[in-house]
CHARMM internal coordinates of N, CA and C (Angstrom, degrees):
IC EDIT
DIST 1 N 1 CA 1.4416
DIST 1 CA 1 C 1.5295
ANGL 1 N 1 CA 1 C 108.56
DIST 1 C 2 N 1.0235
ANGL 1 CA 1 C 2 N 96.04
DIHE 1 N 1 CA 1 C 2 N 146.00
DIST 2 N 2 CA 2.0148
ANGL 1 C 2 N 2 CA 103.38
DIHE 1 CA 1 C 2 N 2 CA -163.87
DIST 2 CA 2 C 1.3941
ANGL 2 N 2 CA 2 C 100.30
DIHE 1 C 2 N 2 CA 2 C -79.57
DIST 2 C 3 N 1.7313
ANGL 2 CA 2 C 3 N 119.95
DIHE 2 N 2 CA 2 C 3 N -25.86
DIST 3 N 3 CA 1.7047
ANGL 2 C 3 N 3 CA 101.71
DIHE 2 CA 2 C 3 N 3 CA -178.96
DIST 3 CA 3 C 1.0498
ANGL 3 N 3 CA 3 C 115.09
DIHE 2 C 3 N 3 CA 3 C -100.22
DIST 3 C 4 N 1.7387
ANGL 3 CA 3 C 4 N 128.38
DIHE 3 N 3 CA 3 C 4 N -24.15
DIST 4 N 4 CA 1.5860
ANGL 3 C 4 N 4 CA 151.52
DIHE 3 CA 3 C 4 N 4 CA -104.99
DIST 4 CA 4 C 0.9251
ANGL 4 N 4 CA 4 C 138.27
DIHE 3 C 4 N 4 CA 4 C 73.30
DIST 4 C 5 N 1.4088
ANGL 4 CA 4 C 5 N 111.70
DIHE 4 N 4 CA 4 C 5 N 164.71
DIST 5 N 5 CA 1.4465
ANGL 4 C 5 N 5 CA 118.10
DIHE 4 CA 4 C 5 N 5 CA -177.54
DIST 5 CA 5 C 1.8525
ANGL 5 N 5 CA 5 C 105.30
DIHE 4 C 5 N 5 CA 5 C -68.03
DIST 5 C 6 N 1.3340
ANGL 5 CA 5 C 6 N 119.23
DIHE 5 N 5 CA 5 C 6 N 143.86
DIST 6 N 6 CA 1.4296
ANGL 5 C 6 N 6 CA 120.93
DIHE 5 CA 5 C 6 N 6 CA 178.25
DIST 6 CA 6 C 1.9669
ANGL 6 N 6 CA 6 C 92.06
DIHE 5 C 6 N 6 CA 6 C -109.88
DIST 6 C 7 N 1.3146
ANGL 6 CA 6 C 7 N 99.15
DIHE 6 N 6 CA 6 C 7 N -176.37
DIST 7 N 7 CA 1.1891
ANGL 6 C 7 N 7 CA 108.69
DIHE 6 CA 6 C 7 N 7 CA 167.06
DIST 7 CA 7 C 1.8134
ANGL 7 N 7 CA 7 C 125.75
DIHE 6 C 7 N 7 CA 7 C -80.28
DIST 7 C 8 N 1.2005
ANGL 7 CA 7 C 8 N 94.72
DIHE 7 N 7 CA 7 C 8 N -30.47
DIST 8 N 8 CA 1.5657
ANGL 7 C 8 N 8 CA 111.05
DIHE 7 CA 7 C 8 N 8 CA 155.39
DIST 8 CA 8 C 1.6487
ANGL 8 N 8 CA 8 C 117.52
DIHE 7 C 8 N 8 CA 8 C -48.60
DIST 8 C 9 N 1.4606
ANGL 8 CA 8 C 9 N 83.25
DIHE 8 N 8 CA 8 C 9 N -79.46
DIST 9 N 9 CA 1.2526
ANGL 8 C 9 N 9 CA 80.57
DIHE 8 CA 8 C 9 N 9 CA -168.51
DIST 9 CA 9 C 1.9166
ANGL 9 N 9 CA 9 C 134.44
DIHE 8 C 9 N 9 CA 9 C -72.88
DIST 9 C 10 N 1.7574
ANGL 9 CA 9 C 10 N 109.05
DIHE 9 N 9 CA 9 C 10 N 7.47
DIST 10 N 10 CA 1.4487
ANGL 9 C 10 N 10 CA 124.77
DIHE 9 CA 9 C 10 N 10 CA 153.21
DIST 10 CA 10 C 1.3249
ANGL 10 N 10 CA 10 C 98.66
DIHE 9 C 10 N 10 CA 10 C -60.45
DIST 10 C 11 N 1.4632
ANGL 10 CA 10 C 11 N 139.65
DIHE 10 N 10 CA 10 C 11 N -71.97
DIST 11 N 11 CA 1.0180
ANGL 10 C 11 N 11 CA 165.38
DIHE 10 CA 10 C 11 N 11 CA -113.80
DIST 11 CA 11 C 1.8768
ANGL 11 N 11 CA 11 C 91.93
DIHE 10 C 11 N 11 CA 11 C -91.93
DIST 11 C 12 N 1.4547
ANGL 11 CA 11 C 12 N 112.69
DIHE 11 N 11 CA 11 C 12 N -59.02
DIST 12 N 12 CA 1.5881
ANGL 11 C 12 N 12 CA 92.45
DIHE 11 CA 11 C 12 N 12 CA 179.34
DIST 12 CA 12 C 1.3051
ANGL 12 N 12 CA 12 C 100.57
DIHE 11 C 12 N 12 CA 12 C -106.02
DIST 12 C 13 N 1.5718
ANGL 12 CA 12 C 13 N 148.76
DIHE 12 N 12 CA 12 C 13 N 16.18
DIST 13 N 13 CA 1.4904
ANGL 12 C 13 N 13 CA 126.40
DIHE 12 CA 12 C 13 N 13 CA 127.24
DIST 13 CA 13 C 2.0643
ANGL 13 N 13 CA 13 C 114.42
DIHE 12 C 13 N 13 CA 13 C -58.38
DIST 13 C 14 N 0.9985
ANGL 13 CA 13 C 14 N 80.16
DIHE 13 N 13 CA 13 C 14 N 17.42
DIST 14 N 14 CA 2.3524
ANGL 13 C 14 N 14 CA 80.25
DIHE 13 CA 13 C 14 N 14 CA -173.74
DIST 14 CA 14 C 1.3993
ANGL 14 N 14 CA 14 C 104.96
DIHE 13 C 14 N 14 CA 14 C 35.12
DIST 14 C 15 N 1.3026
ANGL 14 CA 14 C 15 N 121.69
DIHE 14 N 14 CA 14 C 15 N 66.86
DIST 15 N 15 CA 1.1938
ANGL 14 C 15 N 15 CA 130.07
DIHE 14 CA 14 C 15 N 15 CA 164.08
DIST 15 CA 15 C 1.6209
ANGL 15 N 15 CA 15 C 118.94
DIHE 14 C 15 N 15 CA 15 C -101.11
DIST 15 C 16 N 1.2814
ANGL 15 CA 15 C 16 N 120.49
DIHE 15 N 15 CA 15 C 16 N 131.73
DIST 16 N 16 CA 1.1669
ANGL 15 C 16 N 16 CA 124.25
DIHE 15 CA 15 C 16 N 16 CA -168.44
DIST 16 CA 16 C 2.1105
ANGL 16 N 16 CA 16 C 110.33
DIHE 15 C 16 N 16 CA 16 C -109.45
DIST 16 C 17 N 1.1075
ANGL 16 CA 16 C 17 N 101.29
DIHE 16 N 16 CA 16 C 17 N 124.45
DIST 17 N 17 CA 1.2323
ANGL 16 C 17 N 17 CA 107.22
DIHE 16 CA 16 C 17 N 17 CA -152.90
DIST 17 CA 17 C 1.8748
ANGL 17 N 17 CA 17 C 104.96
DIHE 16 C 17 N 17 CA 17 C -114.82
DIST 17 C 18 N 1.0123
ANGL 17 CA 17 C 18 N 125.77
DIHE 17 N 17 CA 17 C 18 N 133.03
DIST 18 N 18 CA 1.5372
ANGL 17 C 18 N 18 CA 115.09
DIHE 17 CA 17 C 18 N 18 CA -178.29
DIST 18 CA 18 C 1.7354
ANGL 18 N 18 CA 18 C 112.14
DIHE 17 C 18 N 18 CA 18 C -143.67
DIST 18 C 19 N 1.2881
ANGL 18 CA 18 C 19 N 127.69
DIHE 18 N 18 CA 18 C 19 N 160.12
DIST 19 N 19 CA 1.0440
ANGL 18 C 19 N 19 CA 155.35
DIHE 18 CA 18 C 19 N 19 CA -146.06
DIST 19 CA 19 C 1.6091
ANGL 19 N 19 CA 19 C 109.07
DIHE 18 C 19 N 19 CA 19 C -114.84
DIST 19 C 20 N 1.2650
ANGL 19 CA 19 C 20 N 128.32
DIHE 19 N 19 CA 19 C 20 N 96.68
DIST 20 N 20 CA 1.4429
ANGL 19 C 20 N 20 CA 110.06
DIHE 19 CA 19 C 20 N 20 CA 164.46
DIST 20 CA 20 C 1.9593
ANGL 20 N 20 CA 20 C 117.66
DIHE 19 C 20 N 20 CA 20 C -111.81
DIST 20 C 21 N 1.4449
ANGL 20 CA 20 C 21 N 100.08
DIHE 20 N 20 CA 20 C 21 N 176.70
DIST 21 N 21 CA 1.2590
ANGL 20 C 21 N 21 CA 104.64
DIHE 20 CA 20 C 21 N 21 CA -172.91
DIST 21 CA 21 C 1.9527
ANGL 21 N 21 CA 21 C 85.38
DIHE 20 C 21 N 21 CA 21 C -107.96
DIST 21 C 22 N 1.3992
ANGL 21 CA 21 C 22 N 110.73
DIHE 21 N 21 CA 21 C 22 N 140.12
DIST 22 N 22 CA 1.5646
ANGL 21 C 22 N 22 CA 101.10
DIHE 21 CA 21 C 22 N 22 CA 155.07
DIST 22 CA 22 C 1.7292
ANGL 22 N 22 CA 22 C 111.96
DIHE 21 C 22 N 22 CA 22 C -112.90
DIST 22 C 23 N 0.9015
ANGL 22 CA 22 C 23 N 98.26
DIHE 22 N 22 CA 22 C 23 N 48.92
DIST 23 N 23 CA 1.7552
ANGL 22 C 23 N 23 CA 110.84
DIHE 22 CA 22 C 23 N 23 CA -174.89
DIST 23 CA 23 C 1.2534
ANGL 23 N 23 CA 23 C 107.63
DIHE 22 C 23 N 23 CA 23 C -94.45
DIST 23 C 24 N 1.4296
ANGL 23 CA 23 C 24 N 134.42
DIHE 23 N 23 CA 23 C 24 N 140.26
DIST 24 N 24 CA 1.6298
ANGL 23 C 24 N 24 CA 124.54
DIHE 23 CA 23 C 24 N 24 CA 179.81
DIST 24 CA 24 C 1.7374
ANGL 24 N 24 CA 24 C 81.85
DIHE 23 C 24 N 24 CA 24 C -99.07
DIST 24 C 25 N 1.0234
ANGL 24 CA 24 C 25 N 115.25
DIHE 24 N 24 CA 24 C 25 N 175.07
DIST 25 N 25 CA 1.6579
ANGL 24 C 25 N 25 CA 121.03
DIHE 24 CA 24 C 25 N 25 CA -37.98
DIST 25 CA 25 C 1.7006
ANGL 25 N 25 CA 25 C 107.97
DIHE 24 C 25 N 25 CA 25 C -67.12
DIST 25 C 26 N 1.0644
ANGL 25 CA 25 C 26 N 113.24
DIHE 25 N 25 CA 25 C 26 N -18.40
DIST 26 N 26 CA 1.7857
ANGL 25 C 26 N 26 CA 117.15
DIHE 25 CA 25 C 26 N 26 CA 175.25
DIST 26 CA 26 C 1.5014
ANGL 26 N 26 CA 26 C 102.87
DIHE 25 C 26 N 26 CA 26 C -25.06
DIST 26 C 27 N 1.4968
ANGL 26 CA 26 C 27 N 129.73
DIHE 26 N 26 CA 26 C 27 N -102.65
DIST 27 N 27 CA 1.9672
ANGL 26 C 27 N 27 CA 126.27
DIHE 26 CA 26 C 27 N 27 CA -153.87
DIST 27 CA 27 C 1.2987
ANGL 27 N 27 CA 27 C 97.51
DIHE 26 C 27 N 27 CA 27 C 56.15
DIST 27 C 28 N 1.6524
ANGL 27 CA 27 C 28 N 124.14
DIHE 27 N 27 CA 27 C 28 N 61.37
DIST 28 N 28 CA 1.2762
ANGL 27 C 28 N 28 CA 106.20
DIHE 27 CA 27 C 28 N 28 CA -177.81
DIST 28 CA 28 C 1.8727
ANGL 28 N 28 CA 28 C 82.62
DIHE 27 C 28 N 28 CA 28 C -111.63
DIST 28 C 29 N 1.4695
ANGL 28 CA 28 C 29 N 87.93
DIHE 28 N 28 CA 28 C 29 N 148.63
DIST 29 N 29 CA 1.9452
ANGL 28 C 29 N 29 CA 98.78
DIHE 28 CA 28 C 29 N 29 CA 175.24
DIST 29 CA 29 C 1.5802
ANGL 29 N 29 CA 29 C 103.46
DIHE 28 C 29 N 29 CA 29 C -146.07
DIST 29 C 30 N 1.7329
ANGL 29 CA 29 C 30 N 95.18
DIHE 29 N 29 CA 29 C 30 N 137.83
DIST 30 N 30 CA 1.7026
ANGL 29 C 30 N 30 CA 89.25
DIHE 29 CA 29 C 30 N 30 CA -176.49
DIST 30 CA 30 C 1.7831
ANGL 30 N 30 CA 30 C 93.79
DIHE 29 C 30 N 30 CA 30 C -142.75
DIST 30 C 31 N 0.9130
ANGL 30 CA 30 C 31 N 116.79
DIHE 30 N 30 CA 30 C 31 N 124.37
DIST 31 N 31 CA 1.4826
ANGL 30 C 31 N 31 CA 131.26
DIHE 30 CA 30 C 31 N 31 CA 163.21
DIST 31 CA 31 C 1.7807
ANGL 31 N 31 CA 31 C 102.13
DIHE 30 C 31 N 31 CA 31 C -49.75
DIST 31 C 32 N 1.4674
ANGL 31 CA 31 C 32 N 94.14
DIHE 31 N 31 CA 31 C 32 N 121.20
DIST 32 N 32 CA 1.6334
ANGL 31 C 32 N 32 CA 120.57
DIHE 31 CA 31 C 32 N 32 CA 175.17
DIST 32 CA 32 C 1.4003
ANGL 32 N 32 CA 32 C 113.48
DIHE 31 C 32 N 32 CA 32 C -69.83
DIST 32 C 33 N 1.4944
ANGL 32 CA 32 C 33 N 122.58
DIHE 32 N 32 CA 32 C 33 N 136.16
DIST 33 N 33 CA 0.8902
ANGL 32 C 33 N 33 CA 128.00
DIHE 32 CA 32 C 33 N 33 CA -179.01
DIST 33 CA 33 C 1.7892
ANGL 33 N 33 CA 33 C 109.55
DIHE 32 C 33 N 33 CA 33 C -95.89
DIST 33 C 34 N 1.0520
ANGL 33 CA 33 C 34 N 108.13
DIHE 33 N 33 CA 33 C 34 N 80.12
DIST 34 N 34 CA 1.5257
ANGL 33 C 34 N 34 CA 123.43
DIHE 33 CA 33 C 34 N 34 CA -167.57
DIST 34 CA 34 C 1.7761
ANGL 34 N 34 CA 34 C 108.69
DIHE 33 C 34 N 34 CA 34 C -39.11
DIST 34 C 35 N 1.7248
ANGL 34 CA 34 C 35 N 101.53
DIHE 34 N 34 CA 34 C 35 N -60.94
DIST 35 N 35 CA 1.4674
ANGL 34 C 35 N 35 CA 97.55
DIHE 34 CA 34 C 35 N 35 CA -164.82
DIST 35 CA 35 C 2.1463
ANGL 35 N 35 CA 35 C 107.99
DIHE 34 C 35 N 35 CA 35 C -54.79
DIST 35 C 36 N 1.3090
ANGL 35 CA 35 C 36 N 87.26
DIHE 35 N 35 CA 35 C 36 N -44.42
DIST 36 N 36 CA 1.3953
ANGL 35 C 36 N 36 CA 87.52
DIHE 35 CA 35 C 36 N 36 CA 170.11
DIST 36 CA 36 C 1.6680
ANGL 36 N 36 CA 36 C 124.11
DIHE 35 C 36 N 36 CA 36 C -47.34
DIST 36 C 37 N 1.2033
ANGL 36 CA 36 C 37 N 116.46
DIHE 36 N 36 CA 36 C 37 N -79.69
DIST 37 N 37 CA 1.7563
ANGL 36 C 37 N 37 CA 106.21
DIHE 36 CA 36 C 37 N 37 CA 171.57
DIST 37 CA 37 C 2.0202
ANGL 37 N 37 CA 37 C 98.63
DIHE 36 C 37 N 37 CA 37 C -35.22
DIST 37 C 38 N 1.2593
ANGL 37 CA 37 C 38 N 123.55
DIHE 37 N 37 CA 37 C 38 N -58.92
DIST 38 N 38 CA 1.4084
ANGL 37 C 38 N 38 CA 110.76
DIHE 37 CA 37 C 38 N 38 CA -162.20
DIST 38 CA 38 C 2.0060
ANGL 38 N 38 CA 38 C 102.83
DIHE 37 C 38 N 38 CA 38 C -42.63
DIST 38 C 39 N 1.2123
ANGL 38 CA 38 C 39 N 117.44
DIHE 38 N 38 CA 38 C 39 N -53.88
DIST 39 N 39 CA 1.2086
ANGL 38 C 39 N 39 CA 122.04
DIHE 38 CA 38 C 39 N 39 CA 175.75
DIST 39 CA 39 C 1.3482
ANGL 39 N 39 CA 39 C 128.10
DIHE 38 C 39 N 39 CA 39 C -37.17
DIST 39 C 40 N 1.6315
ANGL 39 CA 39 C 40 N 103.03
DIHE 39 N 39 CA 39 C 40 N -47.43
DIST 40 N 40 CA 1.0743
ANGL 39 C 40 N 40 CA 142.26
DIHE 39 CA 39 C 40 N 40 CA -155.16
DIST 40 CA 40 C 2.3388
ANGL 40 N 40 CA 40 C 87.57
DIHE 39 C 40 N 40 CA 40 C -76.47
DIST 40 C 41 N 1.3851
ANGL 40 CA 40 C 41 N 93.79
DIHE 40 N 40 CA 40 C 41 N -77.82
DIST 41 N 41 CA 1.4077
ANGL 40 C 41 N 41 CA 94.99
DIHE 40 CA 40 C 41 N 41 CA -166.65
DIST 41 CA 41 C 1.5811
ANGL 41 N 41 CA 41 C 114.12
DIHE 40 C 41 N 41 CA 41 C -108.30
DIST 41 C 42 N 1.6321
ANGL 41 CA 41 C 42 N 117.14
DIHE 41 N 41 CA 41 C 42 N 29.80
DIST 42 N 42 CA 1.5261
ANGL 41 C 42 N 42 CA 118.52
DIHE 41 CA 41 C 42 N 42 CA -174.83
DIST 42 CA 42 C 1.4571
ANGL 42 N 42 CA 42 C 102.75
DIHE 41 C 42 N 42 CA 42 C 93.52
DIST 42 C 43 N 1.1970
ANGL 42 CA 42 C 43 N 102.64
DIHE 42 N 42 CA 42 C 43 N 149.43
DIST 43 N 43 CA 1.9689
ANGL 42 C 43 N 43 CA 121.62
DIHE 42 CA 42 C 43 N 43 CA 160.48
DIST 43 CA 43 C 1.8271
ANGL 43 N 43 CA 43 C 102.74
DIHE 42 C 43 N 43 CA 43 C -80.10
DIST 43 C 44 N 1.1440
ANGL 43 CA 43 C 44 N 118.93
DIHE 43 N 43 CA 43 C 44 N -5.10
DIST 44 N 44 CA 1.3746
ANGL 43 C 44 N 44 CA 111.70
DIHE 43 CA 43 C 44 N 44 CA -170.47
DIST 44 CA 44 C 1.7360
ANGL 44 N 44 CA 44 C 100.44
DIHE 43 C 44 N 44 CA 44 C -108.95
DIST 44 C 45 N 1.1936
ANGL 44 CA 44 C 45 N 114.14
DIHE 44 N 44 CA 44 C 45 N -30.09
DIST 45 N 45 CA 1.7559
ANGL 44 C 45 N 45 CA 119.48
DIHE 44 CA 44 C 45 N 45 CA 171.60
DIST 45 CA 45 C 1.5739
ANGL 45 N 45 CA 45 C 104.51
DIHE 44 C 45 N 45 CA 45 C -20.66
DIST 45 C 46 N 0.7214
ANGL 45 CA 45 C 46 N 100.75
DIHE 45 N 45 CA 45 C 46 N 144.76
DIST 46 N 46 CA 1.7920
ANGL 45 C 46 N 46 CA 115.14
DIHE 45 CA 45 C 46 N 46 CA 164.08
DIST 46 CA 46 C 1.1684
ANGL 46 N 46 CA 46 C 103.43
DIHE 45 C 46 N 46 CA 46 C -88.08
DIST 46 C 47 N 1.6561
ANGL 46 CA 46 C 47 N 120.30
DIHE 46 N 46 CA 46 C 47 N 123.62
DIST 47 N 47 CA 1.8833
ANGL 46 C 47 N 47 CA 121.77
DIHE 46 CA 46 C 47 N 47 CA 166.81
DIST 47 CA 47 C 1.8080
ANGL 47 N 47 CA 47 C 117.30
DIHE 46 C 47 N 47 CA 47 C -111.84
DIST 47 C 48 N 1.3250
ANGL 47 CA 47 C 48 N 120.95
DIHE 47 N 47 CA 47 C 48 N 32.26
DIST 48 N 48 CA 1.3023
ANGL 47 C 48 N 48 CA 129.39
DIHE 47 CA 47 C 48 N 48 CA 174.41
DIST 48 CA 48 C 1.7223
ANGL 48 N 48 CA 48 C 93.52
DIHE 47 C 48 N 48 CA 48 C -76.08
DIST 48 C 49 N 1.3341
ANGL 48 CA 48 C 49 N 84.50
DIHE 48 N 48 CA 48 C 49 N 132.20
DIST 49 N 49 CA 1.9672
ANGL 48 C 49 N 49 CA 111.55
DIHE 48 CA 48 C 49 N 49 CA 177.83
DIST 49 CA 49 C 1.7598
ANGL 49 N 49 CA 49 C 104.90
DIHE 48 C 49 N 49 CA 49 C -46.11
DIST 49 C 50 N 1.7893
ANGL 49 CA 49 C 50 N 125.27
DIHE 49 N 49 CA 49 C 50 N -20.78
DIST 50 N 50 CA 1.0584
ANGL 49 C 50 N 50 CA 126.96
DIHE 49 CA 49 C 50 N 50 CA -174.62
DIST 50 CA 50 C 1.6971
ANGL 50 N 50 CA 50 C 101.95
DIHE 49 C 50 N 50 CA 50 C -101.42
DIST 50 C 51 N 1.2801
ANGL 50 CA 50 C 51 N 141.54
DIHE 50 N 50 CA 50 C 51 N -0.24
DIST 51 N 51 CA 1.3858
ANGL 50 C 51 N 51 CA 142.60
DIHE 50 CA 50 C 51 N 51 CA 174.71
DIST 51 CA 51 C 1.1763
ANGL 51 N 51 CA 51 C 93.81
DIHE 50 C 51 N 51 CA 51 C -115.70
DIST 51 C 52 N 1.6407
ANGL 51 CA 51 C 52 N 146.75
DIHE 51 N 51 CA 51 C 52 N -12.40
DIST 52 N 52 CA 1.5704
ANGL 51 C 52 N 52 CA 134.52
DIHE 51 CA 51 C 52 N 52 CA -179.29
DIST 52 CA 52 C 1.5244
ANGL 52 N 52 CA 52 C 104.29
DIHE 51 C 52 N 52 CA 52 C -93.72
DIST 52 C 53 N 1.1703
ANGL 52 CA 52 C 53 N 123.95
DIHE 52 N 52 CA 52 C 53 N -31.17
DIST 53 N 53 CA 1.5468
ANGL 52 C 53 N 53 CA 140.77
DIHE 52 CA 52 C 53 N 53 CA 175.84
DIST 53 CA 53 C 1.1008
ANGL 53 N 53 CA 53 C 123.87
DIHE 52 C 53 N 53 CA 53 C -76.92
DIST 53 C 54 N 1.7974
ANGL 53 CA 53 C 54 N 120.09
DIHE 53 N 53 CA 53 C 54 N 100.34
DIST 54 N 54 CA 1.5332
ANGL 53 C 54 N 54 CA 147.24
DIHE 53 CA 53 C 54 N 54 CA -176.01
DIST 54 CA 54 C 1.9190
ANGL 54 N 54 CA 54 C 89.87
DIHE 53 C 54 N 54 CA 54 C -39.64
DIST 54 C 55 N 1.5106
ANGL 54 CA 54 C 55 N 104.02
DIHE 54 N 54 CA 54 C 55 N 122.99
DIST 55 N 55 CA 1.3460
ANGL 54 C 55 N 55 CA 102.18
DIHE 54 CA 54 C 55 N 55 CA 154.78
DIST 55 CA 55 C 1.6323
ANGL 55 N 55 CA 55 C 137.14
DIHE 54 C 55 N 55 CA 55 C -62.29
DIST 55 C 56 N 1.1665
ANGL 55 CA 55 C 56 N 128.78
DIHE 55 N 55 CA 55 C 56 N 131.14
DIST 56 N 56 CA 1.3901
ANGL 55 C 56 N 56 CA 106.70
DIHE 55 CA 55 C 56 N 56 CA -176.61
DIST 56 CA 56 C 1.7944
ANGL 56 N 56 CA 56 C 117.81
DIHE 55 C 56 N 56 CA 56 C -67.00
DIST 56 C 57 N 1.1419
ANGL 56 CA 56 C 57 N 108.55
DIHE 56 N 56 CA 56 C 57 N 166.03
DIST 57 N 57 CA 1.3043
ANGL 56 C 57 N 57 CA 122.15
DIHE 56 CA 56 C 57 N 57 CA -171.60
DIST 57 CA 57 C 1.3088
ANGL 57 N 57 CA 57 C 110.42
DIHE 56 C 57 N 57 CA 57 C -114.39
DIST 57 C 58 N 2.0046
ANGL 57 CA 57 C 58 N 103.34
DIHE 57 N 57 CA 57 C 58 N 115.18
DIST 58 N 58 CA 1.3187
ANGL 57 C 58 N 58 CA 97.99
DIHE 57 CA 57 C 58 N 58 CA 170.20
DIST 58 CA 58 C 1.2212
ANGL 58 N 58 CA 58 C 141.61
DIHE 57 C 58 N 58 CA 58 C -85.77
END
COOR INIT
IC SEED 1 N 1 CA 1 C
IC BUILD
């Protein structure tokens, strides 16, 4: 996709998308509830792991 993936458009490719922790002892992983974020922030939102992830603060 020429811009990224949106939340839309995961949602009607049926792509299943999930969440992990790399924290010991956590490894916690939970499958995203897509339509929800789409609701949540638009079908047009951008959902790449680098636009969902708080920038750090210098």
């Amino acid at each position: 996709m020429a811009k990224g993936w949106t939340f839309q458009s995961l949602i009607d490719s049926k792509m299943i998308v999930s969440a992990h922790c790399h924290y010991a002892p956590c490894y916690h992983s939970h499958v995203l509830d897509l339509v929800k974020l789409r609701d949540r922030f638009g079908p047009d939102a951008p959902a790449m792991a680098d636009d969902l992830i708080p920038e750090a603060k210098m």
